[in-house]
C-alpha positions as CSV (number, residue, x, y, z in Angstrom):
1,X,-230.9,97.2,-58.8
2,X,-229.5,100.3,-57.2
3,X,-229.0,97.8,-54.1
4,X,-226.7,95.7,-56.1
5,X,-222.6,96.5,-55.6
6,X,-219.3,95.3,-55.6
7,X,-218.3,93.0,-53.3
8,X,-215.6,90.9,-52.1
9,X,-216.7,88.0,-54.6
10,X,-217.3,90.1,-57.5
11,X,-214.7,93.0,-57.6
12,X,-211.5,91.4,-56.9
13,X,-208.6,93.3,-58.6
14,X,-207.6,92.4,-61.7
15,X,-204.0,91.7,-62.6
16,X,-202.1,89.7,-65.3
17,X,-200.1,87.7,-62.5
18,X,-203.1,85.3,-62.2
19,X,-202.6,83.9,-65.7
20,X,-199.5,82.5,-64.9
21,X,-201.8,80.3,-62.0
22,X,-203.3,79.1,-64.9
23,X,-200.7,78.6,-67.0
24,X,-199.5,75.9,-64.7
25,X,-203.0,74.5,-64.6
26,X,-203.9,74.4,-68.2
27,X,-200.5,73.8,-69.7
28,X,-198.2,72.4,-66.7
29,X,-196.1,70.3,-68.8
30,X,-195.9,72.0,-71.6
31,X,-192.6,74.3,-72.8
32,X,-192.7,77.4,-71.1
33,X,-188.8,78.9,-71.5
34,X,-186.7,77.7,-74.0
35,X,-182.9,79.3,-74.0
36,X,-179.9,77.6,-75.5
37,X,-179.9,74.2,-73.8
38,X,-182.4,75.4,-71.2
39,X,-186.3,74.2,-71.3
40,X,-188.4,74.6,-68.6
41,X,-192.0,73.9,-68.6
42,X,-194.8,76.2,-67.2
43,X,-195.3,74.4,-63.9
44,X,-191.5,74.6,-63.1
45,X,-191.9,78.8,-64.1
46,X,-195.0,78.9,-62.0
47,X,-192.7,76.9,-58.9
48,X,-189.6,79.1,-59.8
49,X,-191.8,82.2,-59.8
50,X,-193.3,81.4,-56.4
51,X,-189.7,80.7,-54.8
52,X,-188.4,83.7,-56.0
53,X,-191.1,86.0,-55.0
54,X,-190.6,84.5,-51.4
55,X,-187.1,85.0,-51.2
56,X,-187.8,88.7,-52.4
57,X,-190.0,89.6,-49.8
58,X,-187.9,87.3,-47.2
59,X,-184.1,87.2,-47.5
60,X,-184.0,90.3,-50.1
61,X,-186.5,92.5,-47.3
62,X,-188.8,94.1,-50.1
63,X,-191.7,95.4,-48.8
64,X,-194.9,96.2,-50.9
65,X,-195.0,99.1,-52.9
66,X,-190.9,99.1,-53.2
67,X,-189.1,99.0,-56.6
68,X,-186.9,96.0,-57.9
69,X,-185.0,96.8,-60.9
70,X,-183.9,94.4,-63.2
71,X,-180.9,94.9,-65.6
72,X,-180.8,91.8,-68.1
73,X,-181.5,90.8,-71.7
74,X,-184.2,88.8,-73.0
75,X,-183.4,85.4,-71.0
76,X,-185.5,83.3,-68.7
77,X,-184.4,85.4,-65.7
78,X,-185.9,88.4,-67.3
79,X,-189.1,86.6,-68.2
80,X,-189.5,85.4,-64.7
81,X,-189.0,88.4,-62.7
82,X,-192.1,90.3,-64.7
83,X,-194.1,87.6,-62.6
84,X,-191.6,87.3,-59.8
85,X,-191.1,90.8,-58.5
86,X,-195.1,91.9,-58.4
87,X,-196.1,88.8,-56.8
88,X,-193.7,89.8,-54.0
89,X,-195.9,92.9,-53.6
90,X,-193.2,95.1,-55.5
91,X,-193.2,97.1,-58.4
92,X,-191.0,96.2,-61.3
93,X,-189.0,98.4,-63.0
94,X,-187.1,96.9,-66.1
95,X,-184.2,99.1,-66.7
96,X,-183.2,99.2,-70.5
97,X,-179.3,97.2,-71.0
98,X,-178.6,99.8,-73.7
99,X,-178.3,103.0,-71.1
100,X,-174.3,104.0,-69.6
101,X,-173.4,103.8,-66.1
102,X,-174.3,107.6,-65.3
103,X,-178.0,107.3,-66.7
104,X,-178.3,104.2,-64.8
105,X,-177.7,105.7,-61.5
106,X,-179.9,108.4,-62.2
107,X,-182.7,105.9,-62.7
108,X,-182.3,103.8,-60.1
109,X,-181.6,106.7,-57.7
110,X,-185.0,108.2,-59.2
111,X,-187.0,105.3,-58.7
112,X,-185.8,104.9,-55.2
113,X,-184.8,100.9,-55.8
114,X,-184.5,98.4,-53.1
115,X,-183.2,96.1,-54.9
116,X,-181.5,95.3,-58.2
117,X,-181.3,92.1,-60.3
118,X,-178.1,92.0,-62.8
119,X,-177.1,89.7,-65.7
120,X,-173.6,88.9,-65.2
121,X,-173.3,90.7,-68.8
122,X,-174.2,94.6,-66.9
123,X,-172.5,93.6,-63.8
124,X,-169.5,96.5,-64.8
125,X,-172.3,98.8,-65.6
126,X,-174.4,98.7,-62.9
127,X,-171.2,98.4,-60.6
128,X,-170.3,102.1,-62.0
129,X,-173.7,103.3,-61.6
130,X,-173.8,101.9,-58.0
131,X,-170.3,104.1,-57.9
132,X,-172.0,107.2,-58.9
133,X,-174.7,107.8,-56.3
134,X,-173.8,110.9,-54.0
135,X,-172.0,110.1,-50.3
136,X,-174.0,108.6,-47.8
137,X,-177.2,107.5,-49.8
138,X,-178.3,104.0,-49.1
139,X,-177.7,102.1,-52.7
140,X,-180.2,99.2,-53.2
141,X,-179.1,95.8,-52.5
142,X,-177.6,93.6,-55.6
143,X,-178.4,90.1,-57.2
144,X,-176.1,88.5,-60.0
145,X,-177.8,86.4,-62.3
146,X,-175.3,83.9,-63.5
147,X,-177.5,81.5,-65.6
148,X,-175.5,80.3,-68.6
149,X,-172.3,82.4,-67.3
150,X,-168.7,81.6,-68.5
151,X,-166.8,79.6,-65.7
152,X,-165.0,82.8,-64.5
153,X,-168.1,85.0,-63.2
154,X,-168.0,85.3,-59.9
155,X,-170.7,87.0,-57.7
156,X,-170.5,90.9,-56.3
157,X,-168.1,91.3,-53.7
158,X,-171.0,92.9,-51.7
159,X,-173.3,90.5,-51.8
160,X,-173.4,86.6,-51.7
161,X,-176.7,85.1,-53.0
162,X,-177.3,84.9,-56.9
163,X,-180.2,84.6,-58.9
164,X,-180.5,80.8,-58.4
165,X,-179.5,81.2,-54.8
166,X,-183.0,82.6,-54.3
167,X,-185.2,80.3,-56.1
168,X,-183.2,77.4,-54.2
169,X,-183.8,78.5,-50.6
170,X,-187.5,80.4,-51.7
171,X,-190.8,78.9,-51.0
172,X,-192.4,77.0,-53.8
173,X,-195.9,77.2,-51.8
174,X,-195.6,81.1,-50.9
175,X,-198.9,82.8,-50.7
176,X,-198.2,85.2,-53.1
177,X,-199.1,89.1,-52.2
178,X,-201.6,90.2,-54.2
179,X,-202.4,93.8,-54.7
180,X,-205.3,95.3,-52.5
181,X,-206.6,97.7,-55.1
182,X,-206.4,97.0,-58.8
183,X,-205.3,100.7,-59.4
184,X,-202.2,99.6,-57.4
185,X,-199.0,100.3,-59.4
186,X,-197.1,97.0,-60.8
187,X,-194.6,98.4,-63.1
188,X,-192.1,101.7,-63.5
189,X,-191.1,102.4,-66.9
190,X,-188.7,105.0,-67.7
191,X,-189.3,106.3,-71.7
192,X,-186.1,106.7,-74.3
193,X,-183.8,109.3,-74.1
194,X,-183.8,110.3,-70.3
195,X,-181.2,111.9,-68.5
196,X,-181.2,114.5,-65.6
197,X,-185.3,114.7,-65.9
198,X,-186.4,110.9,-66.6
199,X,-189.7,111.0,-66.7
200,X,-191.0,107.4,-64.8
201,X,-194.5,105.5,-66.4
202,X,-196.2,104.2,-63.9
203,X,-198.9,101.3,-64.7
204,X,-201.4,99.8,-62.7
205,X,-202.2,95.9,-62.4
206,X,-205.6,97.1,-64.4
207,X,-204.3,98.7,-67.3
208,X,-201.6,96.0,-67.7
209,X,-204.1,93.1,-67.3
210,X,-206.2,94.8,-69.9
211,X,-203.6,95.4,-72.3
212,X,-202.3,91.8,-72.0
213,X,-205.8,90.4,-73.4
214,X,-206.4,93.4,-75.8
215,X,-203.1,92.5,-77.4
216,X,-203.6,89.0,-78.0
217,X,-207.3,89.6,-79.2
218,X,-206.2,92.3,-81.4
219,X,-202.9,90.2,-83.2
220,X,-205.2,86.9,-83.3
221,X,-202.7,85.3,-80.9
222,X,-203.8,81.6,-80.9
223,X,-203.5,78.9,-77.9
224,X,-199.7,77.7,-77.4
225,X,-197.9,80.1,-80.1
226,X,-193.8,79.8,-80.1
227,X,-193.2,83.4,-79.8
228,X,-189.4,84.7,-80.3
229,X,-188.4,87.1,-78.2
230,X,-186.5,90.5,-80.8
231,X,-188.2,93.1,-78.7
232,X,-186.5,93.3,-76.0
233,X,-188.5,92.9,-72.7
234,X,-187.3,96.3,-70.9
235,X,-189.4,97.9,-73.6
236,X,-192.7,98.5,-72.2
237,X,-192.4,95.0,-70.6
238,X,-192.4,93.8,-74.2
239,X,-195.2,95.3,-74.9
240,X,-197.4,92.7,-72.3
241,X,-196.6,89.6,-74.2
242,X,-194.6,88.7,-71.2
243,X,-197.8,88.1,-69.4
244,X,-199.8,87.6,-72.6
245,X,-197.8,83.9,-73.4
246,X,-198.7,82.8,-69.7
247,X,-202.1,83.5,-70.5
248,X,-202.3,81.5,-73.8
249,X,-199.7,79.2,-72.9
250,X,-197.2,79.8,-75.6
251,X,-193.3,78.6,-75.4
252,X,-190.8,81.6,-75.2
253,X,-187.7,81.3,-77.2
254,X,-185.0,84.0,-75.2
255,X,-182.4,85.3,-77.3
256,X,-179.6,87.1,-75.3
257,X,-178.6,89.2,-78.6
258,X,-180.7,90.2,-81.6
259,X,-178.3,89.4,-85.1
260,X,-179.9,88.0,-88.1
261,X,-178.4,84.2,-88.0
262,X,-179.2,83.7,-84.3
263,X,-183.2,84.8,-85.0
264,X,-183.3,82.6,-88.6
265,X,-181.7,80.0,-86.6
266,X,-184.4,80.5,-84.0
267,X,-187.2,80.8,-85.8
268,X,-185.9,77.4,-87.9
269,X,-185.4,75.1,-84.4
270,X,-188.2,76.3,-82.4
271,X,-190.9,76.5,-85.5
272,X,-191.4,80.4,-84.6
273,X,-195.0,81.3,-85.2
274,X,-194.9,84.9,-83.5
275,X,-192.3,87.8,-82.6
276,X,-192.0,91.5,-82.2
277,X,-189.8,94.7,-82.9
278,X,-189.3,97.9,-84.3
279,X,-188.7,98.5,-87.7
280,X,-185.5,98.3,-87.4
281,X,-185.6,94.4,-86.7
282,X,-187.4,94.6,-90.0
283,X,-185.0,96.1,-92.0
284,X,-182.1,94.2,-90.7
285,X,-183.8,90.4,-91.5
286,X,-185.0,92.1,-94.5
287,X,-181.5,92.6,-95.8
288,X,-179.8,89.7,-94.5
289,X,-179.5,87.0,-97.1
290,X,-180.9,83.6,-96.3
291,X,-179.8,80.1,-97.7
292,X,-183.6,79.2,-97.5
293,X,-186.9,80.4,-97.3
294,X,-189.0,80.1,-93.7
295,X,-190.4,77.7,-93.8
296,X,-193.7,78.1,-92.2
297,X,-195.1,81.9,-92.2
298,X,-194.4,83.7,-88.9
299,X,-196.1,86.7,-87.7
300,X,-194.6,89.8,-87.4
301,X,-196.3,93.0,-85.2
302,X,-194.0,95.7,-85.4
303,X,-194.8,99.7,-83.7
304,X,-193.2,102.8,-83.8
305,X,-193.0,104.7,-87.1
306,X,-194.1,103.2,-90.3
307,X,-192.1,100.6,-91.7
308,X,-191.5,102.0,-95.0
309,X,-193.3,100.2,-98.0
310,X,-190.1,98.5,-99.6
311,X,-188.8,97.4,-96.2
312,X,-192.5,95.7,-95.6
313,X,-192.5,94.0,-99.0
314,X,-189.1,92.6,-98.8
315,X,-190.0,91.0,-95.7
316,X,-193.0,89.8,-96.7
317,X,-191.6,88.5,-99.3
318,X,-189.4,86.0,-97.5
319,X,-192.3,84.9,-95.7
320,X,-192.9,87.3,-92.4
321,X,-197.1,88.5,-92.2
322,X,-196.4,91.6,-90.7
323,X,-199.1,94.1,-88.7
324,X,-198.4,97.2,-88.2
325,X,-199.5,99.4,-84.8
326,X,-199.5,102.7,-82.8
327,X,-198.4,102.6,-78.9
328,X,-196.3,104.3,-76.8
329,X,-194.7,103.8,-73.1
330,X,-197.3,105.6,-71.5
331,X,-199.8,102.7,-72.7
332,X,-197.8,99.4,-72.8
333,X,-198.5,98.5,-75.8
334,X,-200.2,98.2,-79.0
335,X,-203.6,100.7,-78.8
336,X,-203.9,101.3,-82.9
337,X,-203.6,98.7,-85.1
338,X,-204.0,98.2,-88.9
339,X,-207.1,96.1,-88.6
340,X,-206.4,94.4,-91.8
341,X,-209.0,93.5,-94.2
342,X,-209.3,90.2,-96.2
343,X,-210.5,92.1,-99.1
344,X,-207.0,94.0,-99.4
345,X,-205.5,90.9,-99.7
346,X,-206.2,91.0,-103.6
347,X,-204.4,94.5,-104.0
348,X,-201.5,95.3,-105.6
349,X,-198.5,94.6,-102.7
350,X,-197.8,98.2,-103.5
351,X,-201.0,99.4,-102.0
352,X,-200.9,96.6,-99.5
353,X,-197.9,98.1,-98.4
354,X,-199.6,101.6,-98.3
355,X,-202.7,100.6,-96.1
356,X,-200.4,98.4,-93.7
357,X,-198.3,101.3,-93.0
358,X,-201.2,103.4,-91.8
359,X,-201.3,102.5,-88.3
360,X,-205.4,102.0,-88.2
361,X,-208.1,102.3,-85.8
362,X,-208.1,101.8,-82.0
363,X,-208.3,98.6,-80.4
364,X,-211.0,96.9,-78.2
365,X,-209.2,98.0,-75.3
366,X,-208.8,101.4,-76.0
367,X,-212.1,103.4,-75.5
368,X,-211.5,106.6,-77.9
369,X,-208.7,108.1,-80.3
370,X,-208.6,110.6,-82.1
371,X,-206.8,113.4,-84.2
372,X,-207.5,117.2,-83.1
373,X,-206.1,120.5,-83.5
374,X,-203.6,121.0,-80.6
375,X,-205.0,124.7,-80.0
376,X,-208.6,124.2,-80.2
377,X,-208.9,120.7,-79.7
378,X,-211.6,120.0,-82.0
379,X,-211.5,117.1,-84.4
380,X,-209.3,117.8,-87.7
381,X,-211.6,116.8,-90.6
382,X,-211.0,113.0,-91.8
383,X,-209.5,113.9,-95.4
384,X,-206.0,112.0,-94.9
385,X,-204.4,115.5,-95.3
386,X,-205.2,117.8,-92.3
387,X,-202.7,117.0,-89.7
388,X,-203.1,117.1,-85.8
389,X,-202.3,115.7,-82.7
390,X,-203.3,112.0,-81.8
391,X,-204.9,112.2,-78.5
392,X,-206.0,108.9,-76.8
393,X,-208.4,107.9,-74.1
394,X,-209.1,104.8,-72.1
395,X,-208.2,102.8,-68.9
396,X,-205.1,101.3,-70.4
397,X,-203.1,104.4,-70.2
398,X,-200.4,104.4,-67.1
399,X,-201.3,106.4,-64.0
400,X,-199.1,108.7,-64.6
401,X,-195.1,109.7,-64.7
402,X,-193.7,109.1,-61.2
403,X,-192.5,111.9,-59.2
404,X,-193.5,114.8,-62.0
405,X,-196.9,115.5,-61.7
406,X,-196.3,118.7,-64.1
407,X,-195.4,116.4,-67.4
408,X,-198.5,114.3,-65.5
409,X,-201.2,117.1,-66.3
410,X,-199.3,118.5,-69.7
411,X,-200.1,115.2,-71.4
412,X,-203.4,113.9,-69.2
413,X,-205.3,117.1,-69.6
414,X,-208.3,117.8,-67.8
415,X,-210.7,117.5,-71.2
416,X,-210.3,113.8,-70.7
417,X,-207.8,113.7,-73.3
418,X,-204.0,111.8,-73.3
419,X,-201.9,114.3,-75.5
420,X,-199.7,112.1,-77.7
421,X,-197.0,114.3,-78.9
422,X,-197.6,112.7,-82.3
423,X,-199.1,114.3,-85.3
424,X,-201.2,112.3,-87.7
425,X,-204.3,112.7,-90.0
426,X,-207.4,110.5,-90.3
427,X,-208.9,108.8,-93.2
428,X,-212.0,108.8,-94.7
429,X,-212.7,105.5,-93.7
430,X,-211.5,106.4,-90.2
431,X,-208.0,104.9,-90.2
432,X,-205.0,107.0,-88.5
433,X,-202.1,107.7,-90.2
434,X,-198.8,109.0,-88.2
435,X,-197.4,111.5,-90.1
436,X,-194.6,112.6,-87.6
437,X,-193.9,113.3,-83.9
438,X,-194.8,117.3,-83.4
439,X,-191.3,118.8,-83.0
440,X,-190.4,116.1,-86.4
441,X,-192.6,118.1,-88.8
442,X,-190.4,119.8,-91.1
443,X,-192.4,123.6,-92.2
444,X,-191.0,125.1,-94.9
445,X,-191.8,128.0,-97.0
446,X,-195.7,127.5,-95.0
447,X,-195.7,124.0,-96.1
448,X,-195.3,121.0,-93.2
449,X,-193.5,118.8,-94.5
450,X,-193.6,114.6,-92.5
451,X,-190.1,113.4,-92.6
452,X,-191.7,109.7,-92.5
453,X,-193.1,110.2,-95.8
454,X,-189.6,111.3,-97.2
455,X,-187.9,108.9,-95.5
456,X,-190.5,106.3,-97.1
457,X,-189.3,107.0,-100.1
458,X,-185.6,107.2,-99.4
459,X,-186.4,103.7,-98.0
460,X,-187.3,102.6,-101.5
461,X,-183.8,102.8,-103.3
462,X,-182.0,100.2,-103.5
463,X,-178.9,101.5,-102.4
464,X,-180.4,102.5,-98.7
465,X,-180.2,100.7,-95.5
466,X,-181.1,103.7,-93.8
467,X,-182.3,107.0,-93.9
468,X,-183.9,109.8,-91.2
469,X,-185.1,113.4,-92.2
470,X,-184.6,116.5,-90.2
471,X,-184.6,120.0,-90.7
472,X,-181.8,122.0,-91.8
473,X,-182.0,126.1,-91.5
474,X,-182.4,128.1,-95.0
475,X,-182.2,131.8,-95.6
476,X,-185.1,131.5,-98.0
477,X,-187.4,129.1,-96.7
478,X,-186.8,128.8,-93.0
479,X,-185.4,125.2,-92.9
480,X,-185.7,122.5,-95.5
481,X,-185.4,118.6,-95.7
482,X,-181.9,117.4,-94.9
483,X,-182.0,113.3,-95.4
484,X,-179.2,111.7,-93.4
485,X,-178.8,108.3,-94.9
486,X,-176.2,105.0,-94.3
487,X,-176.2,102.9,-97.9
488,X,-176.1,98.9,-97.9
489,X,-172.5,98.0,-98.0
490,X,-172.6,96.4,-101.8
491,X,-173.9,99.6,-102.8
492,X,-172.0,101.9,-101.3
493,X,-170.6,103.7,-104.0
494,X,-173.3,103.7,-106.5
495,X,-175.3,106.5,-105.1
496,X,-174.3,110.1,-104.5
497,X,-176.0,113.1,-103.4
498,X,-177.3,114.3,-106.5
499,X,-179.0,110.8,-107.8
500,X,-180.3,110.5,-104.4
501,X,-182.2,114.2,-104.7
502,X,-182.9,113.7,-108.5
503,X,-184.7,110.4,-107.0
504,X,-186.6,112.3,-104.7
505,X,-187.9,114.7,-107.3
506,X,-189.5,111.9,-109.1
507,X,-191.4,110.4,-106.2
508,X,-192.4,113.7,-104.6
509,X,-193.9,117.5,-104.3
510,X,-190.9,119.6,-105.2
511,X,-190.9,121.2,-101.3
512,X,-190.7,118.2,-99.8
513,X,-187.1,117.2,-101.7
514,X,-184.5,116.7,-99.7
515,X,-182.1,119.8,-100.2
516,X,-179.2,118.0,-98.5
517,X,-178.0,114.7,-98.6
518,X,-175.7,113.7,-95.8
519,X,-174.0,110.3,-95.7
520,X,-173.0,108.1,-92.6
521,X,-171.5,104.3,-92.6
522,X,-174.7,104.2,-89.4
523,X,-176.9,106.7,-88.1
524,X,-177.2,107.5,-84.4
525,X,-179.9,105.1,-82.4
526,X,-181.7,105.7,-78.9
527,X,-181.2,103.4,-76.5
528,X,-184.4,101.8,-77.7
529,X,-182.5,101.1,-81.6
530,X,-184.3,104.1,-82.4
531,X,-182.6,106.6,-85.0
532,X,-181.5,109.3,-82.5
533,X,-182.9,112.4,-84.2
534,X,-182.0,115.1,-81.8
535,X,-178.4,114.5,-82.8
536,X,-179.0,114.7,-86.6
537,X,-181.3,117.7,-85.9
538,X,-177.8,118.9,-84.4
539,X,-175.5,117.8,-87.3
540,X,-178.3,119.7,-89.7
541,X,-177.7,123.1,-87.7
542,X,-174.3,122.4,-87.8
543,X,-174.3,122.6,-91.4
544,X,-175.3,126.0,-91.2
545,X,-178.1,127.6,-93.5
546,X,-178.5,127.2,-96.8
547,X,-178.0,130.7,-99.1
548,X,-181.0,132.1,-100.5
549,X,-178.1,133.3,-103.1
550,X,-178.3,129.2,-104.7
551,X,-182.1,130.1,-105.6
């Protein structure tokens, strides 16, 4: 046996291109895009796909291993260029719409890109970061998407051929490039929040092709689903379920903006069965009222922090099954996931609400987690109390961050281990709990205190919309809970500072009370819709510290 190896017929690289070859196989005439008015089926996205990747590598002058950036919302344009742009040998690097002109440029100019693709909608914004790059660098070349533009859009001035231009004049038989070595990057991912130092995730064609078909194992995702698209598809390429509905054959629904009527009128004419987001999406459907009940149940996976228990039963309650997971740029995806039981399906909703927040056990493509003391490294002791950092380890994580190879070995550590950043405790039945990213954890008095568990129950008034913990300095303590919170608008003046603490006090250990109550008509978000807790962090020390004179 020690004669057998790989060979050309049995090791070629693996990539989650193919399975849109397939797609045009197996379900060639059935609904592949559907936008507004627009419906094309999944051998006209496998033909488009083809076209463009030729024209790329053609007319645009792309070469393998460049980057193409795309700045667009979640329309057809956007879902084709995840195929488009690797099958012209290039590495995709969706920029998030959210970012200004200045953090733009500093991404693009990072990623060294060749070329850029724009929705009409960023044209002013990517014009300005264009603008911005230092005297005499070469800027990359730029392509205007116009699909489903008002009249008056007209092309850049400096350059002539728009999206559909491209597909027109590409070759619908193009021998698409495929990548030599599996390991080979395919996308560039820049996380939230960067500025001057962005730090670039950079994934291979492996990890993204394993990550596709562990997501749809792990979330049950069946044969032809109609999957909505909330989570916008810069976000760790939408978490792989850009390549994941080629693979299964499942109709996209592209939304251009994310508002409560346009996804209840989504999921009502396209018979949703599937969509994404942060918890934010949650809350906001969960407090919009409806004239009528869904109508058929739709799946909901949502990541990030735990969705707090009221905001999960008020959704559920209108008729979303939601599953909750762990992931994180650096691994593209979902990689702990509740792994729900049928037997919890007879508890209480309060305590079904409890075990779906807890973000689970690792998935089938994911080869070890776990939760270990940041100093020593050894494994915290599974009581659900002792915290640590979640450390992860398997060939779905990214390569590495691009261009910063000391972030590279302060997180990919040579024990093996991914270092999170997160802090979390494990069960007794050996299901992970996030309690808080590291620099989150609120320590007061000796105690650590996890804003997500006060913010839970913040999140269970009735009066809050929303509601973020950080740490506020005290003369006594060292710093103490400081809940920033924006109230629903028909509530707005039935709650105050005092009946929001006294609330507190009834639902938790007396050190973990809020001290300070600050309200905001909306709380700071990321780019990414994420509550922006470095700024609160800096409201809180603008405060100043509490007396120890008030004890």
């Amino acid at each position: 046996m020690d004669q057998l190896k790989p060979n050309q017929s049995n090791s070629c690289p693996l990539t989650p291109i193919t399975f849109l070859e397939r797609a045009a196989t197996v379900y060639g005439d059935c609904p592949s895009l559907v936008h507004n008015s627009t419906v094309y089926t999944w051998s006209q996205t496998h033909r488009r796909c083809l076209q463009l990747a030729s024209s790329i590598a053609a007319v645009c002058g792309v070469k393998r291993g460049h980057v193409v950036s795309v700045v667009a919302p979640n329309t057809p344009a956007m879902y084709e260029l995840h195929f488009a742009v690797p099958m012209s040998g290039a590495i995709l690097n969706a920029v998030n719409t959210r970012l200004d002109a200045h953090t733009v440029s500093v991404l693009l100019r990072h990623g060294e890109s060749k070329l850029v693709f724009v929705d009409y909608q960023f044209k002013p914004v990517v014009q300005d970061a264009l603008a911005l790059f230092p005297p005499n660098t070469q800027t990359p070349k730029v392509v205007l998407i116009t699909n489903d533009a008002p009249a008056h859009i007209l092309t850049l001035s400096y350059d002539q051929k728009t999206y559909e231009d491209l597909i027109e004049s590409g070759n619908p038989k193009f021998n698409w490039i495929r990548p030599r070595n599996e390991w080979d990057p395919i996308t560039l991912n820049y996380t939230s929040g960067t500025t001057a130092a962005p730090k670039g995730v950079v994934h291979s064609h492996r990890a993204l092709f394993v990550m596709t078909l562990d997501a749809l194992i792990d979330w049950s995702v069946p044969k032809q689903p109609v999957y909505l698209w909330t989570l916008p598809m810069f976000h760790s390429n939408g978490w792989c379920f850009t390549w994941g509905m080629a693979a299964v054959g499942g109709t996209n629904v592209c939304l251009r903006k994310v508002d409560p009527p346009a996804v209840y009128a989504a999921i009502r004419d396209n018979r949703v069965t599937h969509m994404c987001g942060a918890p934010v999406i949650l809350n906001m459907l969960s407090n919009f009222s409806m004239k009528e009940p869904l109508k058929n149940p739709v799946h909901f996976l949502t990541g990030g922090a735990p969705p707090p228990a009221a905001v999960l039963l008020r959704t559920e309650s209108l008729g979303f099954i939601v599953s909750h997971g762990y992931g994180m740029t650096e691994v593209a995806g979902v990689v702990v996931s509740c792994a729900w039981k049928r037997k919890w399906n007879q508890l209480p909703a309060t305590d079904r609400a409890r075990l779906k927040a807890r973000q689970g056990v690792r998935t089938l493509g994911l080869s070890e987690v776990d939760v270990v003391d940041p100093v020593t490294g050894s494994s915290v002791n599974r009581d659900g109390s002792t915290l640590g950092e979640i450390v992860l380890r398997g060939g779905s994580l990214m390569l590495g961050y691009f261009k910063n190879p000391e972030a590279t070995s302060h997180c990919m550590r040579d024990n093996g281990w991914f270092y999170t950043g997160d802090v979390g405790v494990i069960h007794a039945d050996g299901y992970l709990e996030i309690k808080d990213r590291s620099k989150d954890v609120i320590i007061t008095g000796g105690e650590n205190v996890s804003s997500v568990e006060v913010e839970s129950v913040l999140y269970s008034h009735p009066a809050v919309n929303e509601a973020a913990v950080v740490a506020r300095p005290d003369e006594f303590w060292g710093e103490t809970p400081c809940a920033f919170v924006s109230l629903k608008k028909a509530a707005a003046a039935a709650a105050g500072e005092k009946e929001m603490i006294e609330f507190c006090r009834g639902r938790l250990p007396h050190y973990m009370v809020p001290k300070t109550v600050v309200f905001k008509e909306e709380l700071p978000k990321t780019a990414t819709g994420k509550i922006q807790k470095t700024r609160l962090r800096e409201s809180a020390k603008a405060l100043g510290s509490l007396p120890a004179s008030r004890l």
